[in-house]
Backbone bond lengths (Angstrom), bond angles and torsions (degrees), N, CA, C in turn:
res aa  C-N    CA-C-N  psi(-1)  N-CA   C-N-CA  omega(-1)  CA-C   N-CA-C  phi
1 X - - - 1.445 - - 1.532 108.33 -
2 X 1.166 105.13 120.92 1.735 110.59 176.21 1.497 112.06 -128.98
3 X 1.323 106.69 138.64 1.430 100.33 -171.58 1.566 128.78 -108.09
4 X 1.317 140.96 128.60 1.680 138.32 -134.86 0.978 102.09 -40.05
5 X 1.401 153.20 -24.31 1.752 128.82 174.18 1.191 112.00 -86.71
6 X 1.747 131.69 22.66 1.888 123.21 -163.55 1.273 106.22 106.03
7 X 1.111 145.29 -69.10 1.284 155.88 -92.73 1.791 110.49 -88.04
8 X 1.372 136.95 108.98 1.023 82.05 159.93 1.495 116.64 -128.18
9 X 1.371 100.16 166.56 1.827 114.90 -162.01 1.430 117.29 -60.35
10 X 1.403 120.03 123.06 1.497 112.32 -172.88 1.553 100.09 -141.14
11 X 1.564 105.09 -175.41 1.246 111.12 162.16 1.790 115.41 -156.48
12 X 1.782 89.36 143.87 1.447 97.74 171.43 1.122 124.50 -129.02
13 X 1.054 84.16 157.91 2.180 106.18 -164.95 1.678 94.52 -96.75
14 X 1.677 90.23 140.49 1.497 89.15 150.43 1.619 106.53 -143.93
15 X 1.107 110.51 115.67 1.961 119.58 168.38 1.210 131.22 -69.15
16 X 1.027 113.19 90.26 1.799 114.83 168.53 1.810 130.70 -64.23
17 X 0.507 112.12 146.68 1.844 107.95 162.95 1.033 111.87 -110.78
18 X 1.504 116.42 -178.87 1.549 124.76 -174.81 1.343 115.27 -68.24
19 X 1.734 112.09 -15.50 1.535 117.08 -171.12 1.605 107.70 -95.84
20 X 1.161 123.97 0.61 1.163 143.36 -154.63 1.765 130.87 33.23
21 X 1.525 93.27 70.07 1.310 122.62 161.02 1.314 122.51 -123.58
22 X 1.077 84.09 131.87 1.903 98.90 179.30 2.124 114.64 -74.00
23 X 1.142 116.59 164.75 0.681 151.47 -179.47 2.003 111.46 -74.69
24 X 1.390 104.50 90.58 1.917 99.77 -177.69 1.331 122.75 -99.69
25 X 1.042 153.49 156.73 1.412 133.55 155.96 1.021 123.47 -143.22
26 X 1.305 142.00 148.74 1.769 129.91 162.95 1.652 131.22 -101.17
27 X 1.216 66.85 121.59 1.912 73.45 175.62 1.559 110.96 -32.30
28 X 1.397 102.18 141.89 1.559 124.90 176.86 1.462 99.11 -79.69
29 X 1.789 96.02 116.80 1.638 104.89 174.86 1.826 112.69 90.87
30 X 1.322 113.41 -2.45 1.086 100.20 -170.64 1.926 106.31 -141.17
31 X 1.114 103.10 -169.65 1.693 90.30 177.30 1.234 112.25 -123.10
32 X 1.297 126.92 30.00 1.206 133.73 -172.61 1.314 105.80 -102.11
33 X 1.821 115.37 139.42 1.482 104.29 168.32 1.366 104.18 -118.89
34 X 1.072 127.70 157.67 1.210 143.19 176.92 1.880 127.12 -154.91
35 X 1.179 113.46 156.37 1.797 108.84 162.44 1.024 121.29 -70.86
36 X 1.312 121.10 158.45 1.393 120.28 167.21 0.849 127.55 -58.30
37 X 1.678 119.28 130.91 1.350 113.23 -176.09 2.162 113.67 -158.28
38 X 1.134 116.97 135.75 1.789 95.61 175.35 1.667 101.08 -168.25
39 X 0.979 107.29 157.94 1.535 119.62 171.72 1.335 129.12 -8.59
40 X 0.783 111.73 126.28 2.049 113.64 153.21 1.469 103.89 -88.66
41 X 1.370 83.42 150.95 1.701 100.01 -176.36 1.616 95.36 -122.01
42 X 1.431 99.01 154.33 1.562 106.17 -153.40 1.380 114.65 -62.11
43 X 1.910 130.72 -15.05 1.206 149.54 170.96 1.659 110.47 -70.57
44 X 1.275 112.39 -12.63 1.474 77.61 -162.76 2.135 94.11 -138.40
45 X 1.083 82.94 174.96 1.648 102.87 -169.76 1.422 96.52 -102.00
46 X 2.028 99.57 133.69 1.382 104.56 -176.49 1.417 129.81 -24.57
47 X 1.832 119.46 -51.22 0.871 128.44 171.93 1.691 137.68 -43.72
48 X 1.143 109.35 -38.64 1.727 137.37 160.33 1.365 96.77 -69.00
49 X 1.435 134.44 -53.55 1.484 126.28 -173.23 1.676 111.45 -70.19
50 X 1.591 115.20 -26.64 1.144 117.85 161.51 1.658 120.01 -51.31
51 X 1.601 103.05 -69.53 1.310 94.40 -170.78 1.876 114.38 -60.74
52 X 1.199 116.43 -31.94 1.555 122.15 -166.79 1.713 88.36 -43.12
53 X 1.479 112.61 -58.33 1.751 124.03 -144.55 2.017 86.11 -78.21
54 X 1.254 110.42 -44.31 1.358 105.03 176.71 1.802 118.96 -30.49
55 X 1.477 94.24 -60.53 1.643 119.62 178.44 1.282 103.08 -66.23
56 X 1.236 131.83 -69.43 1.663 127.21 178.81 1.485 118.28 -46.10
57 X 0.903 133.24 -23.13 1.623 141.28 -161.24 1.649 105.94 -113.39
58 X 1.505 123.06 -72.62 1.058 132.43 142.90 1.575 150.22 -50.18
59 X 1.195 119.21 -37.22 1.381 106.65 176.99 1.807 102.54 119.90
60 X 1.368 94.77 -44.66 1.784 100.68 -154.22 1.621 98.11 -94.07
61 X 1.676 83.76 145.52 1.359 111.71 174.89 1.368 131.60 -70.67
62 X 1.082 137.54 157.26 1.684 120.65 172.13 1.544 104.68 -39.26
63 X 1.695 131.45 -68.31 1.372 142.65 -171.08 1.748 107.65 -29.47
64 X 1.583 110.14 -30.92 1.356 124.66 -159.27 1.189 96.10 -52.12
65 X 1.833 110.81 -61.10 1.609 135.97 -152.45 1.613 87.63 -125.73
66 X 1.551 85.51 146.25 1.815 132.64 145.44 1.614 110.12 -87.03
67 X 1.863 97.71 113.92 1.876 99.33 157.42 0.932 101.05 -58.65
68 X 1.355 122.85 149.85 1.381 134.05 163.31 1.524 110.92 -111.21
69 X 1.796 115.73 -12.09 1.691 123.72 -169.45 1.387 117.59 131.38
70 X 0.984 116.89 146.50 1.661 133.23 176.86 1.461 124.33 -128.07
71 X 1.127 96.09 155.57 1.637 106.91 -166.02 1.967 108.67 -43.53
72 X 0.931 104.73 -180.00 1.781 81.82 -172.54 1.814 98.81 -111.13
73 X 1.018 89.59 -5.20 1.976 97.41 171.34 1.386 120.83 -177.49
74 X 1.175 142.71 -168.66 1.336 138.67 -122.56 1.615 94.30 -102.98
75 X 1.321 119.45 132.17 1.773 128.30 166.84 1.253 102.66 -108.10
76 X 1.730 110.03 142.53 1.382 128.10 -168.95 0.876 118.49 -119.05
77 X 1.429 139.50 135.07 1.252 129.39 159.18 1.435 95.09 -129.68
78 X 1.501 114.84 -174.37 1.547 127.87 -155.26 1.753 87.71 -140.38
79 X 1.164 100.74 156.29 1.721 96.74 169.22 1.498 86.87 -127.46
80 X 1.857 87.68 168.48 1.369 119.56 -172.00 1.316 113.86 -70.60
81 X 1.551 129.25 138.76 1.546 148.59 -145.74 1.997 77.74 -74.77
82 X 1.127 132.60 -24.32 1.653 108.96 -166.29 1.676 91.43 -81.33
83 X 1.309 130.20 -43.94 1.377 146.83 -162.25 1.471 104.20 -79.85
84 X 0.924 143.74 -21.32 1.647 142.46 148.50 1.798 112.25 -38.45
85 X 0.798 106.69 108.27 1.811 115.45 172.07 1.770 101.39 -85.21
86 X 1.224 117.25 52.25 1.511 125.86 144.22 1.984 116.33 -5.51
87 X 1.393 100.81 -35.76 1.812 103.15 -164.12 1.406 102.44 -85.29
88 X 1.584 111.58 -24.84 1.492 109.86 -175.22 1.663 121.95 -102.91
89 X 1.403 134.03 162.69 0.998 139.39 -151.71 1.693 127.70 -131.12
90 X 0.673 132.15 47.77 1.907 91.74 82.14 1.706 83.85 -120.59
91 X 1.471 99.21 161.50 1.422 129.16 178.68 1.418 100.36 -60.21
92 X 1.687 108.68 136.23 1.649 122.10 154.14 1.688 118.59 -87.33
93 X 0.805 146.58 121.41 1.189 152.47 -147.87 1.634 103.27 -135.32
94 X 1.237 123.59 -21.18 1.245 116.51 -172.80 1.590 102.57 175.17
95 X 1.519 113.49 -170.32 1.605 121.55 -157.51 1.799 86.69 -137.34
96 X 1.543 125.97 102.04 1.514 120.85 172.43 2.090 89.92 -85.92
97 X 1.721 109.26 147.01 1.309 87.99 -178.59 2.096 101.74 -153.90
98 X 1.212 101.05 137.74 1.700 108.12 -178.85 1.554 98.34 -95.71
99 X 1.406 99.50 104.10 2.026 117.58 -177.12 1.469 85.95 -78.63
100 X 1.305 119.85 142.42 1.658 146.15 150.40 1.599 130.30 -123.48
101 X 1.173 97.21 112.60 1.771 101.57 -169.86 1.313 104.06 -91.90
102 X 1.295 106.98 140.57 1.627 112.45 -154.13 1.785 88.65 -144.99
103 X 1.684 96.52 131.24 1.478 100.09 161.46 1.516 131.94 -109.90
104 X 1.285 115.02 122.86 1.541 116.86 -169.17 1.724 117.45 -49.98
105 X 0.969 123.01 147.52 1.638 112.36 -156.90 1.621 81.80 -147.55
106 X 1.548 124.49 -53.75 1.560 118.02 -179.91 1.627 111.40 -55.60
107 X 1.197 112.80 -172.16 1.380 140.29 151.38 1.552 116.69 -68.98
108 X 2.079 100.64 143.94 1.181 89.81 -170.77 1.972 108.37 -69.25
109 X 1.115 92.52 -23.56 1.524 104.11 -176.17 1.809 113.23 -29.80
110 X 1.310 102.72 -38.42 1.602 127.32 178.67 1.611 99.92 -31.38
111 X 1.504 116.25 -59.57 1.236 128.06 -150.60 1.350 110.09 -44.11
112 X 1.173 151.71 123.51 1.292 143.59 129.27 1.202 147.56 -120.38
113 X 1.406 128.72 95.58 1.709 163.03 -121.73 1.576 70.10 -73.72
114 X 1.505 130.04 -73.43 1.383 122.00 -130.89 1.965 96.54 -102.44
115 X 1.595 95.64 27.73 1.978 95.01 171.22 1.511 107.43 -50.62
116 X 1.290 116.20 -9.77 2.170 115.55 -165.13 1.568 102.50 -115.45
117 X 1.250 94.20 160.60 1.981 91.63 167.91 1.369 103.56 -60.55
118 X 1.026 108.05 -52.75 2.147 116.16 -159.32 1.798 98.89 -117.73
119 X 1.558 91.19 87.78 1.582 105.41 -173.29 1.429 95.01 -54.93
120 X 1.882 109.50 177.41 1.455 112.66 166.72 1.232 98.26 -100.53
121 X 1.330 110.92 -57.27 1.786 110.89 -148.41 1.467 88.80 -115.23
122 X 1.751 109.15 157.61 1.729 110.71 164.85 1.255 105.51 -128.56
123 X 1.333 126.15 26.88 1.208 130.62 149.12 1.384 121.75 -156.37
124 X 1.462 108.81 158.38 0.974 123.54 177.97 1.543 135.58 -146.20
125 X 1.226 121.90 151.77 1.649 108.82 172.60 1.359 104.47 -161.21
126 X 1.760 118.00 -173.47 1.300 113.12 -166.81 1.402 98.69 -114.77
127 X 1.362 104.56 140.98 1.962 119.62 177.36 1.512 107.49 -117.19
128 X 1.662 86.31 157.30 1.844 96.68 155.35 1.069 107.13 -59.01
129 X 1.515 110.75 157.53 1.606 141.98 -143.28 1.763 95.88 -74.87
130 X 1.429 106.40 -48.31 1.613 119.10 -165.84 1.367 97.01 -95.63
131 X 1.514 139.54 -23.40 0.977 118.66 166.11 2.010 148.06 -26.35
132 X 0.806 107.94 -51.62 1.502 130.22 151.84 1.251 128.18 -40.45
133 X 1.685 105.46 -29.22 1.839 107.89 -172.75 2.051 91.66 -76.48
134 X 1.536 83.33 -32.63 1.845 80.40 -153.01 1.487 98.43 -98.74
135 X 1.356 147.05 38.06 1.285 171.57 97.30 1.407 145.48 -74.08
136 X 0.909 104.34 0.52 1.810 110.74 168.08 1.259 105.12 -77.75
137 X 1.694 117.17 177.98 0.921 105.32 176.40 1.672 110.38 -91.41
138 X 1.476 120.57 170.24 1.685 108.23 -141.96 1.286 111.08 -89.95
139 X 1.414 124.01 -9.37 0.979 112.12 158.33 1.464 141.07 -61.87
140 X 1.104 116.65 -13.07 1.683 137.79 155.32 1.515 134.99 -101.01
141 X 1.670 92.96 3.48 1.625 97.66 161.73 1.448 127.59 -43.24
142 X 1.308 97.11 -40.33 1.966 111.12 -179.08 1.665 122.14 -48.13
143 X 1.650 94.11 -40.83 1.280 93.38 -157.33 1.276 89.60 -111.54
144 X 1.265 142.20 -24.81 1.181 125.14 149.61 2.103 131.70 -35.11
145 X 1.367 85.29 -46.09 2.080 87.88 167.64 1.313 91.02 -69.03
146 X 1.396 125.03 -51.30 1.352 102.82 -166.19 1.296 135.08 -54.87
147 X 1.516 113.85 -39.85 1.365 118.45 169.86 1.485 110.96 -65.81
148 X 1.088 131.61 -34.85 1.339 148.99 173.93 1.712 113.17 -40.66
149 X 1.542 91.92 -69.92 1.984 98.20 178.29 1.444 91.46 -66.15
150 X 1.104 161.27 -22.75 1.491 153.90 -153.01 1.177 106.57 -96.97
151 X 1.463 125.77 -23.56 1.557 113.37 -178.48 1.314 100.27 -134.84
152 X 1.242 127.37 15.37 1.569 119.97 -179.48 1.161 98.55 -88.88
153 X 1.169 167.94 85.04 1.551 153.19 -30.87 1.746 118.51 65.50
154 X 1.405 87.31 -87.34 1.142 109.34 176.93 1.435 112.58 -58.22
155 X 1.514 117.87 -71.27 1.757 110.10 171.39 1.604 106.54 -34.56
156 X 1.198 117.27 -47.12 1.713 94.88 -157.36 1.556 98.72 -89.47
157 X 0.790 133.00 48.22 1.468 148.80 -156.15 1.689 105.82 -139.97
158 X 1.543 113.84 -35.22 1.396 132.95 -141.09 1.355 93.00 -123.18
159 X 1.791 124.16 -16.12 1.659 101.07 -176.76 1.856 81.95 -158.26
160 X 1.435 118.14 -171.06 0.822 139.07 -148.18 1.945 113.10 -96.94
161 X 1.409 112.33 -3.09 1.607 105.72 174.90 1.006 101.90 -120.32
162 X 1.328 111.96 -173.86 1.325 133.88 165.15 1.286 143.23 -91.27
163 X 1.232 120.02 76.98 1.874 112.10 -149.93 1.655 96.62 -66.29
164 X 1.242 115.59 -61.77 1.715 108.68 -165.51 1.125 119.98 -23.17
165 X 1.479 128.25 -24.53 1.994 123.69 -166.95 1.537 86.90 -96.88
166 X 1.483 148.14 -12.18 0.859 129.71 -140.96 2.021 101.19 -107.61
167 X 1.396 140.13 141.77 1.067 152.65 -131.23 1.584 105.61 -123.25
168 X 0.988 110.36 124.79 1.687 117.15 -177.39 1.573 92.81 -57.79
169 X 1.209 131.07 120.74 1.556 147.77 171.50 1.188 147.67 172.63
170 X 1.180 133.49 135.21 1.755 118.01 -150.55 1.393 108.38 -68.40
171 X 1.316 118.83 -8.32 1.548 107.11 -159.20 1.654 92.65 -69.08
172 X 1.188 109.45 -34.86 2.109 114.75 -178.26 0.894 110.01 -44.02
173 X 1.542 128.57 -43.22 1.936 143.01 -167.86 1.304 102.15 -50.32
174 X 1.225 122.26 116.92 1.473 155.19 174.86 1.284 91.81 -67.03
175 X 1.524 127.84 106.96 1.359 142.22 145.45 1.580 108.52 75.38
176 X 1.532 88.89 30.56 1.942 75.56 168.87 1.517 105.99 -109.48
């Protein structure tokens, strides 16, 4: 499903814990890390497309996580002129996307990478909060801060520090 300007409609998760680290993972086969994140399908409301990709990607159930809030409307990014599939129809042009910050409430035990036939990620671990904006890959840096300043409110609301003083930089990265 793509929508008349390119777009197509997705959604991403972002997981906090009580320590306020989010939730990272890397794509299976590749070296990219990123949050969870994947399509809406034309039936269902972000929220339903949340939990589906939650369960497919992760393992965890709604019971797992507490919403904590979502972006209040659609974040854009564009992909790169090599990553455009030009041959197919109608053209993807980019990823429009409803971010939801979600706090982990289960056990980590919950997790399971390979809950799908065709997992995403085969690893995972927990990062500083801003970590992620300034490590993805860069074409989604944007909307990554963006979702980021939009609910970091809410995360530090949801556990015990203070993300706002804290500085896009690896030294924060939890166990790398």
């Amino acid at each position: 499903m793509i929508d008349p300007d390119g777009y197509r409609p997705n959604v991403g998760i972002i997981l906090i814990n009580a320590h306020g680290h989010v939730f990272w993972a890397r794509r299976v086969g590749r070296d990219g890390w990123q949050f969870p994140q994947g399509g809406m399908r034309s039936d269902e409301t972000p929220i339903e497309a949340m939990y589906r990709e939650l369960e497919e990607e992760t393992g965890l159930l709604p019971h797992h996580v507490d919403v904590l809030g979502a972006t209040p409307g659609w974040l854009r990014y564009r992909l790169p002129p090599r990553l455009v599939r030009r041959h197919e129809r109608p053209v993807c042009i980019g990823q429009k996307q409803v971010w939801f910050l979600l706090r982990m409430v289960g056990e980590e035990s919950a997790f399971r990478l390979d809950a799908n036939e065709k997992p995403e990620f085969d690893i995972w671990r927990w990062v500083d909060f801003w970590y992620p904006a300034a490590h993805v890959v860069n074409f989604k840096r944007r909307v990554y801060e963006q979702a980021l300043r939009h609910l970091v409110v809410l995360a530090e609301d949801s556990c015990s520090v203070s993300l706002r003083d804290q500085q896009w930089n690896e030294r924060f990265a939890v166990g790398v």
